[in-house]
LUMLO-987638 format. One line per 5 residues: number of its first residue (from 1); their letters; for each residue y, z, x of C-alpha. Coordinates in pm, 1 decimal, always signed. Layout:
% residues N
NUM = a = Y,Z,X ~ ...
END
This chain:
% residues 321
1 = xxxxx = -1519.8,+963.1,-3627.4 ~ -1394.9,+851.3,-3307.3 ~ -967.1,+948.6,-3274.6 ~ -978.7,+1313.3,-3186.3 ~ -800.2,+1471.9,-3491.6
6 = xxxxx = -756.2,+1841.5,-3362.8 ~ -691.2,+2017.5,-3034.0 ~ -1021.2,+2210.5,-3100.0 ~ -1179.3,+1902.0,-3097.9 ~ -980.9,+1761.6,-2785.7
11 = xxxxx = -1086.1,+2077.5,-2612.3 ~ -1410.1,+2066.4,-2665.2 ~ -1401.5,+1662.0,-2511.9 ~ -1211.3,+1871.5,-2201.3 ~ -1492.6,+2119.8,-2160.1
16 = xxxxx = -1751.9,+1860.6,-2198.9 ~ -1560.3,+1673.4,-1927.4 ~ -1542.2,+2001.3,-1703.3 ~ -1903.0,+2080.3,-1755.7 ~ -2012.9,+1781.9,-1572.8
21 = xxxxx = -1771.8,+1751.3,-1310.0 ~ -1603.5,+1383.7,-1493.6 ~ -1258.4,+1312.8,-1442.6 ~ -1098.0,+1182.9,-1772.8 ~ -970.4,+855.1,-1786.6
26 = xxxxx = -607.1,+800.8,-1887.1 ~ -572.6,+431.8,-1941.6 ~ -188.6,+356.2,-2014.7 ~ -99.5,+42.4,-2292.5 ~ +186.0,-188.2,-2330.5
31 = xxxxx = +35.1,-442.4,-2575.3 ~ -279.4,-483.4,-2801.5 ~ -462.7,-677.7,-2577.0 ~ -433.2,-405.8,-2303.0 ~ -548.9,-109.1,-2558.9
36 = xxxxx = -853.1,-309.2,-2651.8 ~ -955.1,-379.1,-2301.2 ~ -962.0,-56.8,-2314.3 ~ -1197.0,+62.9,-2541.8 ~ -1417.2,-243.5,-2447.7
41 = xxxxx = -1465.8,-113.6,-2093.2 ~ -1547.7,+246.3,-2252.9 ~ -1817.5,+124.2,-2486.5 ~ -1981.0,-138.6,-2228.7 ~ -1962.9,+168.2,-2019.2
46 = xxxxx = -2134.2,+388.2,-2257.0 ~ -2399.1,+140.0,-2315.3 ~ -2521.2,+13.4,-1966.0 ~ -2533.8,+434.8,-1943.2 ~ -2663.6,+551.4,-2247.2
51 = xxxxx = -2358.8,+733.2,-2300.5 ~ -2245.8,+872.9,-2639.6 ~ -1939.2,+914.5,-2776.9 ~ -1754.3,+860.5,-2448.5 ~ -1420.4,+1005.9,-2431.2
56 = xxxxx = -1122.4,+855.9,-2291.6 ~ -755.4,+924.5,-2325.6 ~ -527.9,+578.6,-2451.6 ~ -183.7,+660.7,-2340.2 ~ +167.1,+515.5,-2426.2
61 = xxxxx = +532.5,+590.3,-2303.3 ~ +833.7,+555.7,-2556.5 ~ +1170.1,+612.4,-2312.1 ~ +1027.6,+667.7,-1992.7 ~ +1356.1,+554.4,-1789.4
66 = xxxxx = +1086.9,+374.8,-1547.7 ~ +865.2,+174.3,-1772.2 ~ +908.2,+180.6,-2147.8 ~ +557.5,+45.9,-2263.4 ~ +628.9,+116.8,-2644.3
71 = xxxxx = +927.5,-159.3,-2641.8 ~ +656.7,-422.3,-2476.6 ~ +410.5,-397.9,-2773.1 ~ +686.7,-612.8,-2968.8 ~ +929.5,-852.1,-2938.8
76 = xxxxx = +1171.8,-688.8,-3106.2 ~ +1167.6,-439.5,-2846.0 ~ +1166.7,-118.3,-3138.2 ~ +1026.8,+183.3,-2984.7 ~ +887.3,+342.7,-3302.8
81 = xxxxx = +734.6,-8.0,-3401.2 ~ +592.9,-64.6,-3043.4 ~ +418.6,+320.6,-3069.8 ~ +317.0,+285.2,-3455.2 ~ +176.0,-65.4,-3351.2
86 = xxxxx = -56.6,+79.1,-3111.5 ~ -171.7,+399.5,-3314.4 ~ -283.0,+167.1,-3589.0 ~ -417.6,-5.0,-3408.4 ~ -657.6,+205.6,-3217.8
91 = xxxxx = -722.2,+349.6,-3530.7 ~ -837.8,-10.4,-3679.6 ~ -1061.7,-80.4,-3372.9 ~ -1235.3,+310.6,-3326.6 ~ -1195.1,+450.9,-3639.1
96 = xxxxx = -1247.5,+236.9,-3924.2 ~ -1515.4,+113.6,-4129.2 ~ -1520.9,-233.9,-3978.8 ~ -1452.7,-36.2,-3579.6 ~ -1607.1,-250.5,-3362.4
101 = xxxxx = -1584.7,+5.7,-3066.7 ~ -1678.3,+353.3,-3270.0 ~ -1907.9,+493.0,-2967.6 ~ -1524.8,+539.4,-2823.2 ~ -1403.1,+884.4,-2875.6
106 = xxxxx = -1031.0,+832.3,-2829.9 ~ -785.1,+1100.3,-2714.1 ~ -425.8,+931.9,-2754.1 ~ -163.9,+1055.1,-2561.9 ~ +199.8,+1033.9,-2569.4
111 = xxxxx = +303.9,+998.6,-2145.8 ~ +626.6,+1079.4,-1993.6 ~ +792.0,+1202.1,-2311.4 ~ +1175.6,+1299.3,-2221.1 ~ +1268.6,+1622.0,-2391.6
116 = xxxxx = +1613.6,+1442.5,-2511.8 ~ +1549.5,+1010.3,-2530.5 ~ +1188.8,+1101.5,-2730.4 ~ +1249.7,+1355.5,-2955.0 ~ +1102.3,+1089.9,-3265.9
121 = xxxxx = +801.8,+1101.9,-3061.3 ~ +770.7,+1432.9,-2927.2 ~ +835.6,+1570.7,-3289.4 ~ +740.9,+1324.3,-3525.3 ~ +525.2,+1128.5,-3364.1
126 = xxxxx = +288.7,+1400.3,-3268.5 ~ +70.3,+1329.5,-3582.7 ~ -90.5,+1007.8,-3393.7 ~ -165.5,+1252.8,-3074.2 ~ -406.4,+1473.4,-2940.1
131 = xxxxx = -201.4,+1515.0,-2596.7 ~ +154.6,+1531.4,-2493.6 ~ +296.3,+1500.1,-2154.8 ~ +630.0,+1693.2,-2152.9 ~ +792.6,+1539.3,-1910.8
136 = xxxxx = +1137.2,+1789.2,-1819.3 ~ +1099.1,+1646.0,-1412.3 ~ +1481.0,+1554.4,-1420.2 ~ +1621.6,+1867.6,-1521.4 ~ +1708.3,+2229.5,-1338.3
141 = xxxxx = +1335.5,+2406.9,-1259.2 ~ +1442.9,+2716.3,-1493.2 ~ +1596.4,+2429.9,-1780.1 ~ +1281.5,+2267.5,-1692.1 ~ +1046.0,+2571.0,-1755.3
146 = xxxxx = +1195.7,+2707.0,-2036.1 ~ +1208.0,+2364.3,-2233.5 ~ +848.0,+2314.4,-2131.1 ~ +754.0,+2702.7,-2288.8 ~ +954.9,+2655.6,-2584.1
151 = xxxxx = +761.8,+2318.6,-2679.0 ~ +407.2,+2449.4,-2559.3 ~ +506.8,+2744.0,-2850.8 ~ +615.4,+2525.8,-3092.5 ~ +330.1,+2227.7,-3059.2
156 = xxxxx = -2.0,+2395.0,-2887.8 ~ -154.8,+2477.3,-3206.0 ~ -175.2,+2119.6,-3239.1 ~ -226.1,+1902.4,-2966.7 ~ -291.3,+1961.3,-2579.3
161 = xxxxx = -5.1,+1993.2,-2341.3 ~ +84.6,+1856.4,-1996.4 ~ +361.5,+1974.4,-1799.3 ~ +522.6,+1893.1,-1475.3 ~ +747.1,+2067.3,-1225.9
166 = xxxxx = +841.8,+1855.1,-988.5 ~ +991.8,+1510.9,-953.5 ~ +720.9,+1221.2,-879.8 ~ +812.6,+951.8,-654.3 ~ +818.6,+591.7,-820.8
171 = xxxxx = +759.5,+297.9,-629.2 ~ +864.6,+588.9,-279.6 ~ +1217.2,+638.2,-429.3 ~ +1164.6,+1051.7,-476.7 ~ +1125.7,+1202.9,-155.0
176 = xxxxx = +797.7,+1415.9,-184.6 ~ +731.5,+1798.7,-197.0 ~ +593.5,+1987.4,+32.7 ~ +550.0,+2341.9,+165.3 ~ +371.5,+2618.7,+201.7
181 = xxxxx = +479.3,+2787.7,-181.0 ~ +373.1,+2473.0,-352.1 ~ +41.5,+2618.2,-524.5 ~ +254.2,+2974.0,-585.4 ~ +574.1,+2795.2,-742.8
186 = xxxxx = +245.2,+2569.8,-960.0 ~ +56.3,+2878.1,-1033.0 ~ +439.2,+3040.9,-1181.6 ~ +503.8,+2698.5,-1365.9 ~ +159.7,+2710.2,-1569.9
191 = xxxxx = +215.9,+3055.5,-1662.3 ~ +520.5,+3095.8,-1786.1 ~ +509.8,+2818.0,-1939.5 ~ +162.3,+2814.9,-2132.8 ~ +76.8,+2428.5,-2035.7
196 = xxxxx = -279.4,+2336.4,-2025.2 ~ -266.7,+2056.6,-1755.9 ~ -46.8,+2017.9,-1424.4 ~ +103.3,+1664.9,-1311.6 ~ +109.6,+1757.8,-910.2
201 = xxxxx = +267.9,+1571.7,-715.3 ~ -45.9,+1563.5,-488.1 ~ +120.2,+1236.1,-238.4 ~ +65.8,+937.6,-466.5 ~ +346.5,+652.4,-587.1
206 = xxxxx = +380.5,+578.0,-918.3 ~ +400.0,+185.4,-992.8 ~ +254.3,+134.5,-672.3 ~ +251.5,-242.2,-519.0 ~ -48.8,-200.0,-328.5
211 = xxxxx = -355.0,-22.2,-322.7 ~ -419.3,+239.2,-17.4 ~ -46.0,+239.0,+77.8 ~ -29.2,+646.9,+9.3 ~ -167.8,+957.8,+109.2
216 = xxxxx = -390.0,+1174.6,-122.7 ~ -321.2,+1543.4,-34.4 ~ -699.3,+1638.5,-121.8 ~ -618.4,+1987.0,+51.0 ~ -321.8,+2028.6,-163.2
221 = xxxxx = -520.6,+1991.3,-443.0 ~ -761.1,+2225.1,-367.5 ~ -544.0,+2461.2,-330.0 ~ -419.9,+2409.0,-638.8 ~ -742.2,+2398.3,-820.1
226 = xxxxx = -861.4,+2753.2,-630.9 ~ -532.4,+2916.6,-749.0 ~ -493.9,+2776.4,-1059.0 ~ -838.2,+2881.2,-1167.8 ~ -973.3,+2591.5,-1309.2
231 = xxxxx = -943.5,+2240.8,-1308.9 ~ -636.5,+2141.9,-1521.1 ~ -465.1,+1889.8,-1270.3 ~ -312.8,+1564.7,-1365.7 ~ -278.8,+1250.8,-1142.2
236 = xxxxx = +4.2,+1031.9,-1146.3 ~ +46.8,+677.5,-959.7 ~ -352.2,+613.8,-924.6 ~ -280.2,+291.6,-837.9 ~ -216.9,+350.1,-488.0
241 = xxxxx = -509.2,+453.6,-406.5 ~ -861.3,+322.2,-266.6 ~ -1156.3,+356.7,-453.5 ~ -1288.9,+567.2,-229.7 ~ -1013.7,+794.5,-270.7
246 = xxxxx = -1037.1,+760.5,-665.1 ~ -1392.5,+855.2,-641.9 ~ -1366.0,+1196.1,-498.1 ~ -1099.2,+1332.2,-722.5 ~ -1297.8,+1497.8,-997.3
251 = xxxxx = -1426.9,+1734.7,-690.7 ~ -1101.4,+1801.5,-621.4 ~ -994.3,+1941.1,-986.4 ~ -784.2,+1651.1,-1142.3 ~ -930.7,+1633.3,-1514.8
256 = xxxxx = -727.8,+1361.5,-1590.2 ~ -682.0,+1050.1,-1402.7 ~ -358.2,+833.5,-1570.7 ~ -381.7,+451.2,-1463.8 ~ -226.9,+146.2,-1540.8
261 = xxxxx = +10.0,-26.4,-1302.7 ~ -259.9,-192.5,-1090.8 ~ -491.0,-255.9,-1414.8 ~ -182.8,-464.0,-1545.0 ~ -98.2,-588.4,-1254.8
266 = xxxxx = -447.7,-749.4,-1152.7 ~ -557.9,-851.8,-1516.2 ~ -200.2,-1093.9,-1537.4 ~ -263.4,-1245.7,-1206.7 ~ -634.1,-1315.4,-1281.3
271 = xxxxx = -487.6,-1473.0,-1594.2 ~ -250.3,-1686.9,-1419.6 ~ -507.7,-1816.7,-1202.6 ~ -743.6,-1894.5,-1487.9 ~ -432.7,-2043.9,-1698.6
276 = xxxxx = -355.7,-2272.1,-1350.7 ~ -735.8,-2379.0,-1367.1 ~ -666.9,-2515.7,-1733.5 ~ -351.3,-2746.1,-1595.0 ~ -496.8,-3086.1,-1682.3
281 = xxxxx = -699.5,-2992.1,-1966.1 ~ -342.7,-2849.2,-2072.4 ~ -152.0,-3155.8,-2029.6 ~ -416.9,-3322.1,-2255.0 ~ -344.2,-3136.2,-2506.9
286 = xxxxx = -634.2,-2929.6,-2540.3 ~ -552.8,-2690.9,-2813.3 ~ -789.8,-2437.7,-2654.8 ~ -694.7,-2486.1,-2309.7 ~ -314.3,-2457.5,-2440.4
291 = xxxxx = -342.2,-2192.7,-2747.0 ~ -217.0,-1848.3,-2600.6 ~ -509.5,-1660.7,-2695.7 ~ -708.5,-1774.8,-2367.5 ~ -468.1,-1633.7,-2153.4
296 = xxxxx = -503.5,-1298.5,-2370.3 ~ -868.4,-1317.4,-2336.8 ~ -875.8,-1369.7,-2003.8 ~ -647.1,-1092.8,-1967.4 ~ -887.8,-836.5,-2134.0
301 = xxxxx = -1199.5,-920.5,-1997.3 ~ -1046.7,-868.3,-1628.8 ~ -867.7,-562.3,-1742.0 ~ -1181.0,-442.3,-1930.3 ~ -1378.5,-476.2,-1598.7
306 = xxxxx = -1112.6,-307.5,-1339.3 ~ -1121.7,+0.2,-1583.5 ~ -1551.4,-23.9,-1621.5 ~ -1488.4,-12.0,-1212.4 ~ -1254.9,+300.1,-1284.3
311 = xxxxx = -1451.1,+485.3,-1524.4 ~ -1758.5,+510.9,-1224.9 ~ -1515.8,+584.9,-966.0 ~ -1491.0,+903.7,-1230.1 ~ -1797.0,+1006.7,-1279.3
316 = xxxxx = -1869.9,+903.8,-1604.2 ~ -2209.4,+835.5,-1547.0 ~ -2252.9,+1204.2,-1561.6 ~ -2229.0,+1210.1,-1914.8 ~ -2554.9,+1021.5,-1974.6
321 = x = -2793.6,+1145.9,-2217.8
END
């Protein structure tokens, strides 16, 4: 079966992912066309590498006050519907009889989950997901901790948990943290609080608007890593950086590697251009220069091949047979 359907089993895709020095992929969706992009980069992936069972993480956002993916799945703009949508989906096109993708080993994950705007998710939504962000940033650091250790006790049993301490910057609107107690204050954080990955702020900009614009603190995470004991980091606003930058950050400690801004970004202009191309055959009349679904395919295929670029930045050729 290819959904994770237990944290043993997600931890056991962690370790495997440890073991051979892989940063996980955390590929973010806002539509169907997006998550299946997905999981066809994955499996063309796995098979130019003779890869099996290749794990990445599909991640969604419900009320994140920056970018609420779940309302873009629809028109309607329901968040349940938009987050249901998704799950059942994945599930169709990994998991089922008729999966066309069931080499993918999928690890859903629910991203930036406010303690208070997604409690449906964070609650009773956790039956679609094997990983949780709990995301307290905007709250007191001891409100912050304690909310994050009471949900790690109540929900760790069942899926993996990410927490974070610190406020990330979004498009450079957060100043950034710095100082000498950083890895101390981190090292406090992920023990009283029982998490089992760290969102650092580690210099990058979420919803970045070009790539190379920030500075990775590579020491910083180092530090972290050395302190922390193992590598449980988790990296935020991706898009900002090069790919040589992307490359080196499973030697660094970051298992898990979220990304989407850029991927969405690139894939709709690449469509545009393609949809431009199709102008005359358009104003013919061409039902498939006109019909919708080329724009959506053109849309995956682009997206599917920024995230194949991604998934070597990360090592996954590691995981070869």
């Amino acid at each position: 079966m290819s959904l994770s359907k237990s944290r043993e089993e997600s931890v056991e895709v962690i370790e495997r992912l440890r073991k051979h020095k892989v940063s996980m992929a955390i590929f973010c969706t806002a539509s169907h066309w997006n998550t299946e992009a997905i999981l066809k980069a994955a499996d063309d992936f796995a098979r130019d590498h003779g890869i099996k069972d290749i794990p990445v993480a599909i991640a969604i956002t419900c009320n994140y006050r920056h970018m609420s993916q779940a309302k873009r799945v629809t028109y309607s703009q329901s968040t349940q519907t938009g987050f249901l949508s998704i799950m059942d989906h994945i599930k169709r096109l990994c998991d089922d009889q008729y999966a066309p993708y069931k080499n993918v080993k999928v690890l859903t994950h629910l991203d930036h989950a406010d303690p208070e705007y997604d409690s449906w998710a964070l609650n009773e939504g956790i039956e679609y997901l094997s990983s949780v962000m709990f995301d307290a940033q905007r709250y007191p650091a001891a409100q912050n901790m304690e909310m994050t250790r009471e949900y790690v006790k109540k929900y760790s049993d069942r899926i993996l948990i990410e927490g974070i301490m610190d406020e990330l910057s979004v498009l450079g609107k957060i100043q950034q943290h710095s100082g000498d107690d950083y890895a101390p204050r981190a090292l406090e954080y992920v023990e009283k609080t029982g998490i089992d990955f760290l969102v650092a702020d580690l210099g990058t900009e979420q919803q970045s608007t070009g790539v190379g614009k920030s500075r990775f603190l590579k020491q910083r995470a180092l530090d972290l890593t050395k302190a922390l004991g193992r590598s449980m980091l988790v990296l935020h606003g991706t898009s900002c950086l090069d790919d040589a930058q992307i490359a080196d950050l499973p030697e660094c400690g970051i298992i898990r590697v979220n990304m989407w801004t850029r991927i969405a970004r690139e894939a709709g202009e690449y469509a545009a251009q393609r949809l431009m191309e199709r102008a005359d055959k358009i104003r013919q009349g061409d039902f498939e220069a006109v019909e919708s679904r080329a724009y959506v395919i053109d849309s995956i295929e682009k997206a599917s091949q920024i995230m194949y670029d991604a998934l070597g930045l990360l090592q996954y050729r590691r995981l070869a047979q």
